[in-house]
N, CA and C atoms as a LAMMPS dump frame, in Angstrom:
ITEM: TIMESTEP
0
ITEM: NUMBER OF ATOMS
489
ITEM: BOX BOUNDS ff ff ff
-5.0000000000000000e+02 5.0000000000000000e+02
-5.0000000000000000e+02 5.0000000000000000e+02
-5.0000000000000000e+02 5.0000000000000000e+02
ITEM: ATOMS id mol type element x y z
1 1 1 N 230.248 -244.258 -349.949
2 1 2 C 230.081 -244.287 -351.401
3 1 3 C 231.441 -244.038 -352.053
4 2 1 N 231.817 -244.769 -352.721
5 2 2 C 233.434 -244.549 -353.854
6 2 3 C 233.354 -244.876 -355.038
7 3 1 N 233.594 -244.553 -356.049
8 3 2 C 233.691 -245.076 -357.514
9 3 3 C 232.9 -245.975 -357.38
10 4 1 N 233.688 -247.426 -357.271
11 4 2 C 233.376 -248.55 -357.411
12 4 3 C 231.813 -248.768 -356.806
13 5 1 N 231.382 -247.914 -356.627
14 5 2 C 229.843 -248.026 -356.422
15 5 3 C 228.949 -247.354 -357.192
16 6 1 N 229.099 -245.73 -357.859
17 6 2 C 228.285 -245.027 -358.846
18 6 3 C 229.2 -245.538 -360.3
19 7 1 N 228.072 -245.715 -361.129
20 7 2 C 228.241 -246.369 -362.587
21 7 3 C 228.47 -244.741 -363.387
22 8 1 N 227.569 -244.032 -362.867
23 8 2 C 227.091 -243.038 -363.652
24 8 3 C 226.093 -241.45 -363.014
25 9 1 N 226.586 -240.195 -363.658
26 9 2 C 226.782 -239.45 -362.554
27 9 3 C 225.271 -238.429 -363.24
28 10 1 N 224.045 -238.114 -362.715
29 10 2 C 223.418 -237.045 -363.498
30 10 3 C 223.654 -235.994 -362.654
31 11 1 N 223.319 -234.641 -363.248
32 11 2 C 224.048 -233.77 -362.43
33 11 3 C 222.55 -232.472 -363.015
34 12 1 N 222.379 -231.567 -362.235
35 12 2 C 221.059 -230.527 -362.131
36 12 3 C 222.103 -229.469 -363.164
37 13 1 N 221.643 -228.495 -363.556
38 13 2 C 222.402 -227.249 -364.086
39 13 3 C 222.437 -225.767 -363.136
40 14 1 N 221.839 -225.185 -363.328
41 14 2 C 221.759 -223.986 -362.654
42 14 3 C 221.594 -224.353 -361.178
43 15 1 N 222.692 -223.575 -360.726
44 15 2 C 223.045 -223.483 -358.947
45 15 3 C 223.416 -224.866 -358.779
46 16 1 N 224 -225.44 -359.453
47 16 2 C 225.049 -226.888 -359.326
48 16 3 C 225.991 -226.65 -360.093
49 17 1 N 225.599 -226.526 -361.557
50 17 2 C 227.362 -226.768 -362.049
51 17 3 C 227.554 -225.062 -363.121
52 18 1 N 226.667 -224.414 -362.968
53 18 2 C 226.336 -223.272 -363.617
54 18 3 C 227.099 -222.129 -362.527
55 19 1 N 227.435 -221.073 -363.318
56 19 2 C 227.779 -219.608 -362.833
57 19 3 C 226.118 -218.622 -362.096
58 20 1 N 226.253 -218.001 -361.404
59 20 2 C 225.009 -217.06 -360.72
60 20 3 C 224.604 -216.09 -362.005
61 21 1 N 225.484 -215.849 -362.538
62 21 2 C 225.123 -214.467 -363.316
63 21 3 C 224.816 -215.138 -365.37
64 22 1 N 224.13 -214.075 -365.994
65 22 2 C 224.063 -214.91 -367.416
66 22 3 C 225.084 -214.272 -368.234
67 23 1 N 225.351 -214.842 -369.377
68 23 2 C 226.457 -214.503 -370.306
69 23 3 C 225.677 -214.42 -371.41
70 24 1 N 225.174 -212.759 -371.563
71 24 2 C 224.898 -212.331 -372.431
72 24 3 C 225.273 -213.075 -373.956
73 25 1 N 226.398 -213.347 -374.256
74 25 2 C 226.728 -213.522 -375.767
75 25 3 C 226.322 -215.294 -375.84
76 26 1 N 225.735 -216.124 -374.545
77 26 2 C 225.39 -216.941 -375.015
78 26 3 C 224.088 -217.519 -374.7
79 27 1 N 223.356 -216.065 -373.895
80 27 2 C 222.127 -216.342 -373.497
81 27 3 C 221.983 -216.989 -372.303
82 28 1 N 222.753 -217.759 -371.6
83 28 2 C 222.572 -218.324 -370.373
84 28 3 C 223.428 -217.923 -369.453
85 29 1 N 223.779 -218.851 -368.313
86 29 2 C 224.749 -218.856 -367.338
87 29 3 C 225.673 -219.896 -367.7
88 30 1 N 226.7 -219.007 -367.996
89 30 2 C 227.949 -220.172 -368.297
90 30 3 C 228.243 -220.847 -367.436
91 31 1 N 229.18 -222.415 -367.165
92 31 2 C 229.321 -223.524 -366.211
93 31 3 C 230.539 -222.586 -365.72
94 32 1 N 230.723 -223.227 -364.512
95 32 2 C 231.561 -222.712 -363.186
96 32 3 C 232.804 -222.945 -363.513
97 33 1 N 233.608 -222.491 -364.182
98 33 2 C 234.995 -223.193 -364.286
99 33 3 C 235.551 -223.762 -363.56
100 34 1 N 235.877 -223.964 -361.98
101 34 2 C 235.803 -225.008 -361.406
102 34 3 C 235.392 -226.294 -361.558
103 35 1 N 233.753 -226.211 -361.463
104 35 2 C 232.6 -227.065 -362.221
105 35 3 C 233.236 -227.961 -362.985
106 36 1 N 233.01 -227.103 -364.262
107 36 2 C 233.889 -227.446 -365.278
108 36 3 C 235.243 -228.393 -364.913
109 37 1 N 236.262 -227.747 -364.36
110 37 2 C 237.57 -228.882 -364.043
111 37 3 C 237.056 -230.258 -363.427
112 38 1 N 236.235 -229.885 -362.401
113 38 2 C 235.833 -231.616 -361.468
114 38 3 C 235.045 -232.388 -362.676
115 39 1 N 233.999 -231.847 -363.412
116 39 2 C 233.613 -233.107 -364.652
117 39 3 C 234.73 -233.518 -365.333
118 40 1 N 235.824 -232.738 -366.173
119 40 2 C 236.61 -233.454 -366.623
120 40 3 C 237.343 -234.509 -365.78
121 41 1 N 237.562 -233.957 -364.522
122 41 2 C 238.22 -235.286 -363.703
123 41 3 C 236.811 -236.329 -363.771
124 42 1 N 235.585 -236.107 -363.567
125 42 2 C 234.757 -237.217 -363.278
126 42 3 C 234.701 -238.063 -364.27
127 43 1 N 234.833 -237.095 -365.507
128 43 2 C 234.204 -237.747 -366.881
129 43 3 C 235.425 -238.689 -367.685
130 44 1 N 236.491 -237.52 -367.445
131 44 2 C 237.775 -238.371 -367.974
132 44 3 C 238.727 -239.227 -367.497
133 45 1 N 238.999 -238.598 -366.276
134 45 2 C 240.249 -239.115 -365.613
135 45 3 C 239.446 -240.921 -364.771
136 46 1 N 238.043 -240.644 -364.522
137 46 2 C 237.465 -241.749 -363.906
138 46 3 C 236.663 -242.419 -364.263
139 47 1 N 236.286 -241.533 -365.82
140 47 2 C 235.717 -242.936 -366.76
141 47 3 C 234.117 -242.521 -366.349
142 48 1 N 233.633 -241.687 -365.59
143 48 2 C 232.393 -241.929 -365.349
144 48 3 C 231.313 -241.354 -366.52
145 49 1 N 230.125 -242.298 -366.6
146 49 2 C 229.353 -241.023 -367.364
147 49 3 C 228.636 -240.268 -366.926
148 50 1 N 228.212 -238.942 -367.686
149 50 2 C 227.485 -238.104 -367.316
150 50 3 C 226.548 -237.513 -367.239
151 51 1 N 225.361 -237.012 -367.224
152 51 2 C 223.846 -236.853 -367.522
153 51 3 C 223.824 -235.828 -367.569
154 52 1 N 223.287 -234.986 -368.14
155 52 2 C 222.689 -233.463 -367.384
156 52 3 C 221.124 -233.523 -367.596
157 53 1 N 220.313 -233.598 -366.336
158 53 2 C 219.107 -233.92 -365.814
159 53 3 C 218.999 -232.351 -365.521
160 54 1 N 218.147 -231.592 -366.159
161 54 2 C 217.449 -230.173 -365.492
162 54 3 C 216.483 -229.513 -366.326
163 55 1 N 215.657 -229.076 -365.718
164 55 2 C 214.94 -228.118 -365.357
165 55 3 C 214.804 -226.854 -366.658
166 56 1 N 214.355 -227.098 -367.832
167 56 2 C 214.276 -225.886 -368.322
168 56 3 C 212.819 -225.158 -369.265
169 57 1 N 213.422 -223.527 -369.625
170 57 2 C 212.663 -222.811 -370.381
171 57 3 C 212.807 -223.24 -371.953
172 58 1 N 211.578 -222.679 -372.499
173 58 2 C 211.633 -223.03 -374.27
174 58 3 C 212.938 -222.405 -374.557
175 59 1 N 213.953 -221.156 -374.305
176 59 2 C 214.895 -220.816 -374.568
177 59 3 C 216.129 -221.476 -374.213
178 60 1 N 216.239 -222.364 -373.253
179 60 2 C 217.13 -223.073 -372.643
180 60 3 C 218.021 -224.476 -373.202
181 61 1 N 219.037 -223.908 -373.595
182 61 2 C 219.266 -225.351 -374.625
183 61 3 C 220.55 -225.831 -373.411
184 62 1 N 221.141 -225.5 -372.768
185 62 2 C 222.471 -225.375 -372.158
186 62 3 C 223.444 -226.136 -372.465
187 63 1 N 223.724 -226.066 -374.313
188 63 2 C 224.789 -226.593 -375.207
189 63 3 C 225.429 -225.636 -375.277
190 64 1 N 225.386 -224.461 -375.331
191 64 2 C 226.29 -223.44 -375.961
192 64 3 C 227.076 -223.303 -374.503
193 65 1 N 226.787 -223.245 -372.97
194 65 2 C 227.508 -222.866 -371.834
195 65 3 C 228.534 -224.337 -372.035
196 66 1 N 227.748 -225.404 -371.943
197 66 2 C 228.953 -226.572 -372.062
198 66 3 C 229.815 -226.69 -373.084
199 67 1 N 229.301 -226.56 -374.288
200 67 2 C 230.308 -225.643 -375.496
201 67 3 C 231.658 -224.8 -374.894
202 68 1 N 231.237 -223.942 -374.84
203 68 2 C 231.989 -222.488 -374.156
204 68 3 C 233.028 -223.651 -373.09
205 69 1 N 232.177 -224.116 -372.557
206 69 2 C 233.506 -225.022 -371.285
207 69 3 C 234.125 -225.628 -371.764
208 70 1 N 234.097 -226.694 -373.043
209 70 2 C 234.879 -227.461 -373.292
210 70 3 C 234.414 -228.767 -372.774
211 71 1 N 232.962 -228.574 -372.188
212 71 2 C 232.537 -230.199 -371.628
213 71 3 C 231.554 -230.554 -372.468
214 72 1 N 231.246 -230.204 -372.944
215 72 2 C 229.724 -230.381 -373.729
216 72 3 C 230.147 -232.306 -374.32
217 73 1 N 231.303 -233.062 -374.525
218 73 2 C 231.543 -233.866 -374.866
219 73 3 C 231.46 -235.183 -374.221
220 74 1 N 231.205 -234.431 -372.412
221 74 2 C 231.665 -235.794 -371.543
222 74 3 C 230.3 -235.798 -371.363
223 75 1 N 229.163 -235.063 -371.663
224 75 2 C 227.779 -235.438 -371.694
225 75 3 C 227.33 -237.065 -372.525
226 76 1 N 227.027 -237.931 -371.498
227 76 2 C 226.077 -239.103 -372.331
228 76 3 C 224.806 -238.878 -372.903
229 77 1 N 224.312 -237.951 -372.021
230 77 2 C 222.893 -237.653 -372.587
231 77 3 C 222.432 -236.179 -372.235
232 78 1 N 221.684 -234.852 -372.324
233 78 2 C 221.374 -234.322 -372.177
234 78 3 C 219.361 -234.409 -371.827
235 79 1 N 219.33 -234.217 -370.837
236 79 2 C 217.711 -234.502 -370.299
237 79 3 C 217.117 -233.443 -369.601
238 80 1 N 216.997 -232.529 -371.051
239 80 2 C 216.119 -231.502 -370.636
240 80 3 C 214.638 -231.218 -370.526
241 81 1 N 213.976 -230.552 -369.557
242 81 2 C 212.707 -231.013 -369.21
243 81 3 C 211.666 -230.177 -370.572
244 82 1 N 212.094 -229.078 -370.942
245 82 2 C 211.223 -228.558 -372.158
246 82 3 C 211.368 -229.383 -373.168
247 83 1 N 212.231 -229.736 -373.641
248 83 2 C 211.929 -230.676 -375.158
249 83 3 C 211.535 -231.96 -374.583
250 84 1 N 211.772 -232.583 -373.624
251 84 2 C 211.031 -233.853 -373.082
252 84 3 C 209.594 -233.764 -372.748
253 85 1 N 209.103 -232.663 -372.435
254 85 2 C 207.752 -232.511 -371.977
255 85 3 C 207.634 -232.739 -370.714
256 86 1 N 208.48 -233.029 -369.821
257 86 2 C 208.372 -233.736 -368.237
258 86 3 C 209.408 -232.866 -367.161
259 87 1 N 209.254 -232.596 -366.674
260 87 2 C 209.986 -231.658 -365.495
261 87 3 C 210.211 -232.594 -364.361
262 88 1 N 211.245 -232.28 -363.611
263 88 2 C 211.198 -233.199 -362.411
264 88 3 C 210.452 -231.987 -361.054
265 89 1 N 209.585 -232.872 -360.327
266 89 2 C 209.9 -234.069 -359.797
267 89 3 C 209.104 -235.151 -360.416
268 90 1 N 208.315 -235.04 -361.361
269 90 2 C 207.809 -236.018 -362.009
270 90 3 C 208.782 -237.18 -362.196
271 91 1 N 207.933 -238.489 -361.779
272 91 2 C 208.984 -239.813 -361.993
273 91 3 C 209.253 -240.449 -363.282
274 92 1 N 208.236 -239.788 -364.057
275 92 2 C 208.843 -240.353 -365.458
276 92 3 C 210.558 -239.203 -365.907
277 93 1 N 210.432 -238.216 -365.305
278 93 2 C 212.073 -237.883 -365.319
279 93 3 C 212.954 -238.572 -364.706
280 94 1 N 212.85 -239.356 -363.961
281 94 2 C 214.125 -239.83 -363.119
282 94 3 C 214.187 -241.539 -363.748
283 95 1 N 213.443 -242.178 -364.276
284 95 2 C 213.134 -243.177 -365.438
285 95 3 C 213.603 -242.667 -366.351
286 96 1 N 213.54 -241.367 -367.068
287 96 2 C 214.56 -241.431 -368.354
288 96 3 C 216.271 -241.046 -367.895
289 97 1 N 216.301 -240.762 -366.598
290 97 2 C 217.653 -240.579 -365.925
291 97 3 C 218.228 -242.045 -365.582
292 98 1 N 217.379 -242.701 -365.365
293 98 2 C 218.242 -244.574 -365.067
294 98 3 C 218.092 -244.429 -366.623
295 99 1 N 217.105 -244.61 -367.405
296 99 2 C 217.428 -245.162 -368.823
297 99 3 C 218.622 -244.876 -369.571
298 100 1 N 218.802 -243.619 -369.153
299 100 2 C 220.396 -242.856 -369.704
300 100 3 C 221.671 -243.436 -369.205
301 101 1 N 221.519 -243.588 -368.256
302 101 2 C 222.61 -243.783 -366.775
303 101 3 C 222.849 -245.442 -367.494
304 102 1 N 221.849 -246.435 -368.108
305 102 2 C 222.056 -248.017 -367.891
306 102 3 C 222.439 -248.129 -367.32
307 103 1 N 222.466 -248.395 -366.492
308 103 2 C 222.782 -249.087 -364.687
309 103 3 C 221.68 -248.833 -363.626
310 104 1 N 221.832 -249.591 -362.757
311 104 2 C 220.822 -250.052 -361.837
312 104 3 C 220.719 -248.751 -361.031
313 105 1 N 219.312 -248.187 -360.628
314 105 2 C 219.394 -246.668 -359.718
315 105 3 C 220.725 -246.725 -358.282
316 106 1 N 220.82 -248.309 -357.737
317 106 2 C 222.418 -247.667 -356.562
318 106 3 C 223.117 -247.319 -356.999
319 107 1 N 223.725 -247.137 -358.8
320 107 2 C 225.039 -247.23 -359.573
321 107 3 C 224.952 -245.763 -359.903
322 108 1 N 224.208 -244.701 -360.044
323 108 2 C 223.672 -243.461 -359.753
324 108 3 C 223.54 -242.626 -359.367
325 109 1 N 224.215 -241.654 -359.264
326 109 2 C 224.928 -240.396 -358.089
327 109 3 C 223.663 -239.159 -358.994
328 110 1 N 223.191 -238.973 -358.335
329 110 2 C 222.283 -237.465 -358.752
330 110 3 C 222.511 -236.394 -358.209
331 111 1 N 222.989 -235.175 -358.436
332 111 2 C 224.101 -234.264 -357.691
333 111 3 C 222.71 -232.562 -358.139
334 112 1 N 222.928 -231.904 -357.488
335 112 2 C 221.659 -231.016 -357.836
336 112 3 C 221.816 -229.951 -356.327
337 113 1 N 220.96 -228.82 -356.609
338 113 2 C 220.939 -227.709 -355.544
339 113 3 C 219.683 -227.662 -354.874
340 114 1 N 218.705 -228.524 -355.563
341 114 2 C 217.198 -228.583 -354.908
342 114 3 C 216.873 -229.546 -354.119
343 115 1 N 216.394 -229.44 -353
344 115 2 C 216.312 -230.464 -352.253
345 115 3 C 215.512 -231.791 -352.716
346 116 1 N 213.864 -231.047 -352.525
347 116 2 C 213.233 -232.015 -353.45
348 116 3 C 213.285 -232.275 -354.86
349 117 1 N 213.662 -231.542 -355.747
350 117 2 C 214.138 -232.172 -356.982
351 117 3 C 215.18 -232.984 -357.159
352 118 1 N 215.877 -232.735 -356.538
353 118 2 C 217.224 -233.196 -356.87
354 118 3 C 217.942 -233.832 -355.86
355 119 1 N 217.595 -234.083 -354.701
356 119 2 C 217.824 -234.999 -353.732
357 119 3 C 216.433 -235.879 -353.074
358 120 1 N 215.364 -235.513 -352.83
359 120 2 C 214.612 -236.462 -352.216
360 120 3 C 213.713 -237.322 -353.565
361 121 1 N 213.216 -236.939 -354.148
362 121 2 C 212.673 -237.499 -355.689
363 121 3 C 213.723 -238.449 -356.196
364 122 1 N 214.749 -238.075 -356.14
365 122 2 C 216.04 -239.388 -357.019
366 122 3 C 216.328 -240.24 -356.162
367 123 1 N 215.879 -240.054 -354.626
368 123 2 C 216.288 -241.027 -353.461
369 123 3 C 215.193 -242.08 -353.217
370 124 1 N 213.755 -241.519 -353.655
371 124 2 C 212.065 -242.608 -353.977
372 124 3 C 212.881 -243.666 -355.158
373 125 1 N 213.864 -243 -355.866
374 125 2 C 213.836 -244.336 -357.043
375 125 3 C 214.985 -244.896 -356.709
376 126 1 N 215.621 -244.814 -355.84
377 126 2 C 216.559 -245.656 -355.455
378 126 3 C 218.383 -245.606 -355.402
379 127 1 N 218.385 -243.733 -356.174
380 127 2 C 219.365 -243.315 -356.289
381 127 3 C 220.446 -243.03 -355.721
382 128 1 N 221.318 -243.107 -355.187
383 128 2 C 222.342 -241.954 -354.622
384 128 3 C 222.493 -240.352 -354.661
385 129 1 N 222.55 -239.308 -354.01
386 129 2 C 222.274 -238.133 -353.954
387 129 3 C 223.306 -237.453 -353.073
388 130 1 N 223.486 -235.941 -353.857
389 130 2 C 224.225 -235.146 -353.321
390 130 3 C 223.852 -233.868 -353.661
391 131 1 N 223.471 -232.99 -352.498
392 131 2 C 222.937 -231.568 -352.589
393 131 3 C 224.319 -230.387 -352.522
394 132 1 N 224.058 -229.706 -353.627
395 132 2 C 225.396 -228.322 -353.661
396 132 3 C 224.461 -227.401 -352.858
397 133 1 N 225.241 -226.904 -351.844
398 133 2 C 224.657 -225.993 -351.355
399 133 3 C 226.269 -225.293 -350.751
400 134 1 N 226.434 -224.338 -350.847
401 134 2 C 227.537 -223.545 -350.351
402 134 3 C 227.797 -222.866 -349.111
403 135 1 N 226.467 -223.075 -348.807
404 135 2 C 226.304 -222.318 -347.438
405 135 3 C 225.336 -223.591 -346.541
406 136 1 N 225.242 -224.581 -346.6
407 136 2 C 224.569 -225.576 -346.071
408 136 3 C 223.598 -225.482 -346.199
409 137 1 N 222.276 -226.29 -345.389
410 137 2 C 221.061 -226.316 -345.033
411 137 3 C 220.228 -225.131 -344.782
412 138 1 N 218.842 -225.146 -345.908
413 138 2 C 218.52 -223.94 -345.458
414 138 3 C 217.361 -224.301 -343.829
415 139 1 N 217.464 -223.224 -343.136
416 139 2 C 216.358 -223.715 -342.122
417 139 3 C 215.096 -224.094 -342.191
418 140 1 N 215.24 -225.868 -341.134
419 140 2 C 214.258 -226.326 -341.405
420 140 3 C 213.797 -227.637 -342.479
421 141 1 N 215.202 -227.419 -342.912
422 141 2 C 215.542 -228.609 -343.988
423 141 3 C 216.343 -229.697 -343.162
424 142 1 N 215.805 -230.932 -343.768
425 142 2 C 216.614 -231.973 -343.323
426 142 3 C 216.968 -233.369 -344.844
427 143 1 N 218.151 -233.667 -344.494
428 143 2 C 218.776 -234.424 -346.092
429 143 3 C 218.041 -235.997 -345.488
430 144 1 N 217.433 -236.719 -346.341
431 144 2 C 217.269 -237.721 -346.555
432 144 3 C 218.569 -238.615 -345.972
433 145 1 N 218.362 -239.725 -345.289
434 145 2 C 219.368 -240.636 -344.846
435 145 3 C 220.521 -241.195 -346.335
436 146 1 N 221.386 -240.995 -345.741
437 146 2 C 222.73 -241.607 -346.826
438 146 3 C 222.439 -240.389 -347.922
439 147 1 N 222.093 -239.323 -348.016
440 147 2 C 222.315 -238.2 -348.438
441 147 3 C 223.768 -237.313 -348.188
442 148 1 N 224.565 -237.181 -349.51
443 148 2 C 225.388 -236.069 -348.878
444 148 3 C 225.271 -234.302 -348.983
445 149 1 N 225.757 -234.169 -348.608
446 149 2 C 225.814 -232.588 -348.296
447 149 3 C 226.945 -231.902 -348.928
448 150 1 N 227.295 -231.416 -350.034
449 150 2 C 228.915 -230.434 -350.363
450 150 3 C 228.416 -229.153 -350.505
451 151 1 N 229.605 -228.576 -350.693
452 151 2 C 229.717 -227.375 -350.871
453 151 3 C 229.618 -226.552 -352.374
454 152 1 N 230.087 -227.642 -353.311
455 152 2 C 230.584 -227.251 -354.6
456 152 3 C 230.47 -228.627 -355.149
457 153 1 N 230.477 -228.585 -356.267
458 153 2 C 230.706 -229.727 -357.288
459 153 3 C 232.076 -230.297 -357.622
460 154 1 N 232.921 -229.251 -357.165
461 154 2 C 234.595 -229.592 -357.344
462 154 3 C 234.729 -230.873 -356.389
463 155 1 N 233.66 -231.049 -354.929
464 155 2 C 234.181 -231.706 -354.137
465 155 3 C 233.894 -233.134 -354.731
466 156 1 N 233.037 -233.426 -355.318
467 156 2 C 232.655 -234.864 -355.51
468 156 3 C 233.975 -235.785 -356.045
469 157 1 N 235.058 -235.277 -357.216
470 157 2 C 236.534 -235.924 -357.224
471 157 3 C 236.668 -236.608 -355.821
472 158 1 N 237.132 -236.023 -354.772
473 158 2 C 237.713 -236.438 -353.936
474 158 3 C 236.734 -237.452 -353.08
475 159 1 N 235.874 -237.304 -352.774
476 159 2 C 234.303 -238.004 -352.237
477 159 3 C 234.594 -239.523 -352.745
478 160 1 N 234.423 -239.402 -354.645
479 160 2 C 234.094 -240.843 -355.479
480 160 3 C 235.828 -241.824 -355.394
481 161 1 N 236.669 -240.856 -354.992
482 161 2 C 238.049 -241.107 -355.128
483 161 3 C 238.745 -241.955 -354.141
484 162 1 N 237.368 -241.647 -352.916
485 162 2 C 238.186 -242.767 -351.792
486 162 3 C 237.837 -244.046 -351.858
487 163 1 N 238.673 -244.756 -351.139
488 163 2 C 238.187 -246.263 -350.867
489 163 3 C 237.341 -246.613 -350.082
């Protein structure tokens, strides 16, 4: 998988591109500053767009953490599951994730910490997938074929970067 193959990147929030701990003064878990640096390379330096596909509470807006980062801009769409009414793994979420994305589900990198949310559900519609996990596989788990595996979200730069 290299650039020239994902159109467009959705990405999970918490335990993907989010901090462990919350930030009181903005109610959530602020993005990973790391995190943070690899979208601007994804978003700016490579032109890609960006989704944020996740998972939330009626309190959960996660504008103010991307705010606070300085990314809140390279967002194309924000696709949160409380004001949408739809949570994933439901497939009408991953239908409003191609609808966002315009491009065909191979053009589609879905990047996330849950296995079945966020790697085997986006792989039924035809997606590309990549699980953050920092410490690998938990036992007993196995990744879907042409699934990748990182460590961090910083790694995907270098991943989309080769030929």
């Amino acid at each position: 998988m290299t650039q020239r193959h994902i159109r467009a990147i959705a990405l999970d929030y918490g335990g993907t591109i989010s901090l462990d701990t919350v930030d009181h003064l903005i109610a959530q878990k602020p993005v990973d500053p790391s995190a943070a640096a690899a979208l601007r390379i994804l978003g700016e330096d490579l032109g890609l767009p960006l989704i944020l596909a996740s998972n939330t509470l009626p309190c959960e807006t996660r504008w103010p953490a991307l705010q606070q980062a300085g990314i809140a801009g390279l967002f194309r769409a924000a696709l949160l599951s409380y004001p949408l009414g739809v949570r994933k793994p439901d497939p009408l979420f991953y239908d409003l994730v191609l609808a966002a994305a315009g491009c065909p589900a191979r053009q589609v990198l879905f990047v996330g910490d849950n296995l079945g949310c966020d790697v085997t559900a986006p792989v039924t519609r035809g997606m590309h997938v990549a699980l953050v996990r920092p410490h690998g596989l938990h036992p007993g788990e196995v990744l879907p074929a042409g699934a990748l595996l990182i460590r961090h979200v910083r790694d995907l730069p270098a991943l989309l970067e080769t030929a």
